[in-house]
N, CA, C and O of each residue as an XYZ file, in Angstrom:
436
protein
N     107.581     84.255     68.701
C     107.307     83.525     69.926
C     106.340     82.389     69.596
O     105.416     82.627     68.819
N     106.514     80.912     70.243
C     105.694     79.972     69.728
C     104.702     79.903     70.439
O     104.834     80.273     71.606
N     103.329     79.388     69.962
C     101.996     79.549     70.861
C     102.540     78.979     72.309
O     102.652     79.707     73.296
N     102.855     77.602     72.298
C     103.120     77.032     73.710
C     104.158     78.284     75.063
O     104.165     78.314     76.294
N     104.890     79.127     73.986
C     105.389     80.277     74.907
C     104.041     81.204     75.005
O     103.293     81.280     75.979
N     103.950     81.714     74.076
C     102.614     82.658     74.094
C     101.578     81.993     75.751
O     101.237     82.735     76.672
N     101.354     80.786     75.695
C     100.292     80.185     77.112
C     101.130     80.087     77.781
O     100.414     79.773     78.732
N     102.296     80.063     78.276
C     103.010     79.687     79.530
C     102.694     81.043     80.081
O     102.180     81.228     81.185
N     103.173     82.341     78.903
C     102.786     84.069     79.697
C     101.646     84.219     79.843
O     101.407     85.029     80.738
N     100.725     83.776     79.333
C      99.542     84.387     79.594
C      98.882     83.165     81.035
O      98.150     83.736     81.843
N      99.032     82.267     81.191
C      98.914     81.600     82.920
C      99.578     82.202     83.297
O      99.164     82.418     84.436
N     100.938     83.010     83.085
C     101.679     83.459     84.110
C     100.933     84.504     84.843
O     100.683     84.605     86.044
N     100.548     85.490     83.524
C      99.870     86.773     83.857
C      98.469     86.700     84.265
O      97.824     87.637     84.735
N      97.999     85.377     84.024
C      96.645     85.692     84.966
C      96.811     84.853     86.486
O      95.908     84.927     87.319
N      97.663     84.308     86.658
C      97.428     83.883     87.983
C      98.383     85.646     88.840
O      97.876     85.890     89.935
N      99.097     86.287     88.594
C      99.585     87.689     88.821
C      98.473     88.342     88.955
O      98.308     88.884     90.047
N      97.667     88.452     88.178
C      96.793     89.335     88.440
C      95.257     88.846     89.224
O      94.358     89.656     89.450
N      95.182     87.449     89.555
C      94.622     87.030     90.457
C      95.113     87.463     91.796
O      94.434     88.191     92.518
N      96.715     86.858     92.249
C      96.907     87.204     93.222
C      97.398     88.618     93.627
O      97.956     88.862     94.697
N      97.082     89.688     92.476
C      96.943     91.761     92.763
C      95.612     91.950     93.183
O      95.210     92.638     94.121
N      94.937     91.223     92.342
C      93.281     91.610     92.877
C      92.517     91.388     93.871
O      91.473     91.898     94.276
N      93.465     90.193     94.360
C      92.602     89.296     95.790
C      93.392     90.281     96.788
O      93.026     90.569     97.928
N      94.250     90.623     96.301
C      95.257     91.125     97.535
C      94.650     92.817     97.851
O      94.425     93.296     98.963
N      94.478     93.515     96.476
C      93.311     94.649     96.157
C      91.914     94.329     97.298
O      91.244     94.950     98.124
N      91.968     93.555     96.969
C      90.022     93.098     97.634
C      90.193     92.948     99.131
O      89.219     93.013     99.880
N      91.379     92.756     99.555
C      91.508     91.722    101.186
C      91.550     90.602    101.513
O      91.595     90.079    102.626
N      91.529     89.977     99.949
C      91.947     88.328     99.793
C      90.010     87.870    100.114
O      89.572     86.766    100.435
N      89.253     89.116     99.886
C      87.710     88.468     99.737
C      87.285     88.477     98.488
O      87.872     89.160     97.648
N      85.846     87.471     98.072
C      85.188     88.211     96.803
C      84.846     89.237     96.504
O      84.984     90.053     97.416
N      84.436     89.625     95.609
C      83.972     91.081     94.972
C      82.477     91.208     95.394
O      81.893     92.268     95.620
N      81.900     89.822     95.471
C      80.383     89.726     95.479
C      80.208     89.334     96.784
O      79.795     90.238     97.511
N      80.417     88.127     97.378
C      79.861     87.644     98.597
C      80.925     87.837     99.886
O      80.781     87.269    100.968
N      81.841     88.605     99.604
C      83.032     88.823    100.341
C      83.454     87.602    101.862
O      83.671     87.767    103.063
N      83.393     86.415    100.925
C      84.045     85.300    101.526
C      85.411     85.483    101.525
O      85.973     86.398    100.922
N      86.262     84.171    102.547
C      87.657     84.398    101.914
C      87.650     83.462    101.016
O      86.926     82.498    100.766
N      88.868     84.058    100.447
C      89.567     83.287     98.932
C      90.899     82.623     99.228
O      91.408     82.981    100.290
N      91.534     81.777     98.549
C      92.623     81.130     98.692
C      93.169     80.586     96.889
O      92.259     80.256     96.129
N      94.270     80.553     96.495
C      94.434     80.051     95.192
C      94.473     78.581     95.575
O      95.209     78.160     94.683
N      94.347     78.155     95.875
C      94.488     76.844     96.001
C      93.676     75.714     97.578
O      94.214     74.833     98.249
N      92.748     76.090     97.625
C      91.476     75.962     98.788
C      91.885     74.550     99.224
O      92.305     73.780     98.360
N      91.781     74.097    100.674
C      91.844     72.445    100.897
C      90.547     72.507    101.847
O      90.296     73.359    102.699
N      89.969     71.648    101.565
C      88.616     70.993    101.913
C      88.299     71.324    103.673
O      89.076     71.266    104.626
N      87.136     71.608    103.626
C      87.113     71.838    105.299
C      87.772     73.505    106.000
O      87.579     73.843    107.168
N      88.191     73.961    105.444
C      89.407     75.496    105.809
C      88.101     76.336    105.625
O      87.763     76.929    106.650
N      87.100     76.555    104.268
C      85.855     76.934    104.748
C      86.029     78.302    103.847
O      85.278     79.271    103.742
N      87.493     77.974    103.146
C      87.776     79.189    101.780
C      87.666     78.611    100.171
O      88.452     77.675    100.028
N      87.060     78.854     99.185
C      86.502     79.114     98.217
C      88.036     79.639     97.198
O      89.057     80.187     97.615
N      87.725     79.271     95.953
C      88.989     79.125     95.061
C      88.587     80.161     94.694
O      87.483     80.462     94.242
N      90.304     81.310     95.044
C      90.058     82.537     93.964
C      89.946     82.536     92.534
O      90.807     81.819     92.024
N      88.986     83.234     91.505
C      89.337     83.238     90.085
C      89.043     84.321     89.935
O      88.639     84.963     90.904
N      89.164     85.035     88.386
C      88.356     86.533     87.604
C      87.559     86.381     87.322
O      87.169     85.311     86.855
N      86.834     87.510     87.485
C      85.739     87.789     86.855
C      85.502     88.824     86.060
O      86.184     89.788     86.405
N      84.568     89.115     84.794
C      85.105     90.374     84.123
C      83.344     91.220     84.727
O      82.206     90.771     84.864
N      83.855     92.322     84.895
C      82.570     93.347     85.658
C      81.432     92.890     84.342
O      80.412     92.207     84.436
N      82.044     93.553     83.105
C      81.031     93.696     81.590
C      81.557     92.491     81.229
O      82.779     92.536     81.081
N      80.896     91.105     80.977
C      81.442     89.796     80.357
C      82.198     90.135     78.805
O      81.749     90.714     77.816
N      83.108     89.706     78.986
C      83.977     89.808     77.462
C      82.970     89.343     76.292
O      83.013     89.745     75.129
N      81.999     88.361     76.863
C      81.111     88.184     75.550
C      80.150     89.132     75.360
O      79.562     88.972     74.290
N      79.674     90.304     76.175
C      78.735     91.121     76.166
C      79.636     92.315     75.986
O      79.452     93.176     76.847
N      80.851     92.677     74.812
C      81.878     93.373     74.961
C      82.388     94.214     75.729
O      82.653     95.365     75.381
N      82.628     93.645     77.104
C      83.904     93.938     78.025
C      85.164     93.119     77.696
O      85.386     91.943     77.409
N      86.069     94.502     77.898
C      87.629     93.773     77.533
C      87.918     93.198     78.623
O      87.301     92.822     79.619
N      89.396     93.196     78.111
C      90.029     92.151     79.657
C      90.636     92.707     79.754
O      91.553     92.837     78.942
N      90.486     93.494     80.982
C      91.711     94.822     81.146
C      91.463     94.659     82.700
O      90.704     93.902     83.305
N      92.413     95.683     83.177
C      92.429     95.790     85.146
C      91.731     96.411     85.526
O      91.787     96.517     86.751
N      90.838     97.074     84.948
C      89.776     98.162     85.344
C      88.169     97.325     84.809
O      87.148     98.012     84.833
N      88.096     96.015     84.404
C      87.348     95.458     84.044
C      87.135     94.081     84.444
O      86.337     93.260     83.991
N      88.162     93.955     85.561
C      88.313     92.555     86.001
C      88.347     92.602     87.485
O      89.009     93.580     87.832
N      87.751     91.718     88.806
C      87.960     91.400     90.060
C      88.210     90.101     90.328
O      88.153     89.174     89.520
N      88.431     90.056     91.246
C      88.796     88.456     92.201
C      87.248     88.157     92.773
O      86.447     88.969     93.236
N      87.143     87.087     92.632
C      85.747     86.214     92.832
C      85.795     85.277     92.991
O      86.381     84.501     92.236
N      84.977     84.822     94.430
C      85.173     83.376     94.114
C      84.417     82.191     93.169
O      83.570     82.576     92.364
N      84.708     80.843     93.266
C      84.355     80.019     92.369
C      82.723     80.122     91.862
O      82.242     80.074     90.730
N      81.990     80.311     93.414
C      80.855     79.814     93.178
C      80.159     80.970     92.961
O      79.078     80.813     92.393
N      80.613     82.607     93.388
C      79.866     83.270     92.641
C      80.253     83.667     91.479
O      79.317     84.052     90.779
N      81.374     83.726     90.956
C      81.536     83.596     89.217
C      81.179     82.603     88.701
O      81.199     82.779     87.483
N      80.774     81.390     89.017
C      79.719     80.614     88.245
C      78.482     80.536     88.327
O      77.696     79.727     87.836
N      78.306     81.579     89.091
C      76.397     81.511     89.531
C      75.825     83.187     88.512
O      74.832     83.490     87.850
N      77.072     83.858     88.900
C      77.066     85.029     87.852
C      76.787     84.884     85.857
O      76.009     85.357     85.029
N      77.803     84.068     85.870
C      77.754     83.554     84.385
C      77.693     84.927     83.358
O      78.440     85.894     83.510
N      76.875     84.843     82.509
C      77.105     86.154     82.092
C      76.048     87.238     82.140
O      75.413     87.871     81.296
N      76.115     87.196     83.556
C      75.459     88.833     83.590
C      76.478     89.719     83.779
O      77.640     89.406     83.524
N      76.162     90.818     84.210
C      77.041     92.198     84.767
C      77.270     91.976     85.843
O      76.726     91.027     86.407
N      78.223     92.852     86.525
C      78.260     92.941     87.646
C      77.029     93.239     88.744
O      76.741     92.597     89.754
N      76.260     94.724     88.055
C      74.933     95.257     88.665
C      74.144     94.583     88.031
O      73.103     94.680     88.680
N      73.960     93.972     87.199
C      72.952     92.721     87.061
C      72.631     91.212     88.408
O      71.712     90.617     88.971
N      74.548     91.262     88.284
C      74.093     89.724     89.365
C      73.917     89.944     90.941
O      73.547     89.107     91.764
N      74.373     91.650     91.213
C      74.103     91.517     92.123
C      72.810     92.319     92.798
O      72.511     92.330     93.992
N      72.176     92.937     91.780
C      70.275     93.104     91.796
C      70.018     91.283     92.000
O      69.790     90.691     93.055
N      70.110     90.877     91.023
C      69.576     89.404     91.252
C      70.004     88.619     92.897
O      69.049     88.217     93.561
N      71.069     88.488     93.324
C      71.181     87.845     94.735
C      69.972     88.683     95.691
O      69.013     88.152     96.251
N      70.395     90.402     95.689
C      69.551     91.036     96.764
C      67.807     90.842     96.008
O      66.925     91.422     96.641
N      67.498     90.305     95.123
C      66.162     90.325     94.863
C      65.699     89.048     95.841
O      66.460     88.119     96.115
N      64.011     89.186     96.426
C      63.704     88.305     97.364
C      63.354     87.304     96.754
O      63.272     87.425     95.532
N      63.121     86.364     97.188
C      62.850     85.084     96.369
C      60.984     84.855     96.204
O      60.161     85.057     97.098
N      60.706     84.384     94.785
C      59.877     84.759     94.331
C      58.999     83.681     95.537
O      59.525     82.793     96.209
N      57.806     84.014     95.541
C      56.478     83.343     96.507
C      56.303     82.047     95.601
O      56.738     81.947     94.454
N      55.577     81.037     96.318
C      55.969     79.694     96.329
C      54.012     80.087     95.571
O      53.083     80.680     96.120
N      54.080     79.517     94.352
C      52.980     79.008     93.732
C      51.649     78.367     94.682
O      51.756     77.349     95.365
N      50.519     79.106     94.576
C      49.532     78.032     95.853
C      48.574     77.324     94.766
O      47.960     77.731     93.779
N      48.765     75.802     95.542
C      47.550     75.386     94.853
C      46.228     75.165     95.678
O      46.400     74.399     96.627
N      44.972     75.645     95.545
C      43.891     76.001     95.489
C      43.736     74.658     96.185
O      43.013     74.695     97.180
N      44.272     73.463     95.866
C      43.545     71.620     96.257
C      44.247     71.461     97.397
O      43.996     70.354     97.873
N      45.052     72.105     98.079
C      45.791     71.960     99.249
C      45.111     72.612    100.224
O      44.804     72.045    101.272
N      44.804     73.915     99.957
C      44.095     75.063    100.870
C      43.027     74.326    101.307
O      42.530     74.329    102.433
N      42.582     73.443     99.961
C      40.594     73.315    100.747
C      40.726     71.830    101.486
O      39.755     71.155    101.829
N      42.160     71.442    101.668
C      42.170     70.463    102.544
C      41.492     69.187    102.380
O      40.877     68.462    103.163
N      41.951     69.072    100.388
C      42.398     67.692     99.995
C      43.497     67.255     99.496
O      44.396     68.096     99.501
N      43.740     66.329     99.099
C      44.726     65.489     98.668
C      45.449     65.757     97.391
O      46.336     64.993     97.011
């Protein structure tokens, strides 16, 4: 089989298993359970489905169906490569307190 066949199956098989997983999920993310759409038009207020791998393939997770969800754009790129229970400790963590400076309080400049 020539590489250029080899990539036609493998887009085939991941947009398939995009649209099993979104359909798995309720057509929401895994993380922020927005809706998803494969193909989003501006204003509709839905977010481009993609995968995500739970254990990042670079932190050795495979790419298998038991290792992969539907996510949308912006939280699989805000995820990057953490874990799954990594990125989502990090969203529910509160946001850190705003630095005080001491020259503001005493009400100068």
């Amino acid at each position: 089989m020539s590489g250029r066949m080899k990539a036609v199956l493998a887009a085939a098989k991941g947009k398939d298993w995009r649209r099993k997983k979104a359909k798995a999920q309720g057509g929401r993310c895994f993380y922020c359970q927005c809706e998803m759409v494969e193909e989003p038009v501006k204003g509709q207020g839905r977010r481009e489905l993609t995968l995500d791998h739970l254990l990042p393939t670079s932190r050795g997770g495979a790419h298998h169906w038991e290792n992969v969800v539907a996510a949308c754009i912006t939280c699989n790129g805000a995820k990057g490569d953490m874990t799954a229970d990594e990125f989502m400790a990090a969203r529910m963590a509160p946001a850190p307190a705003l630095s005080r400076n001491p020259m503001i309080e005493k009400g100068q400049p």
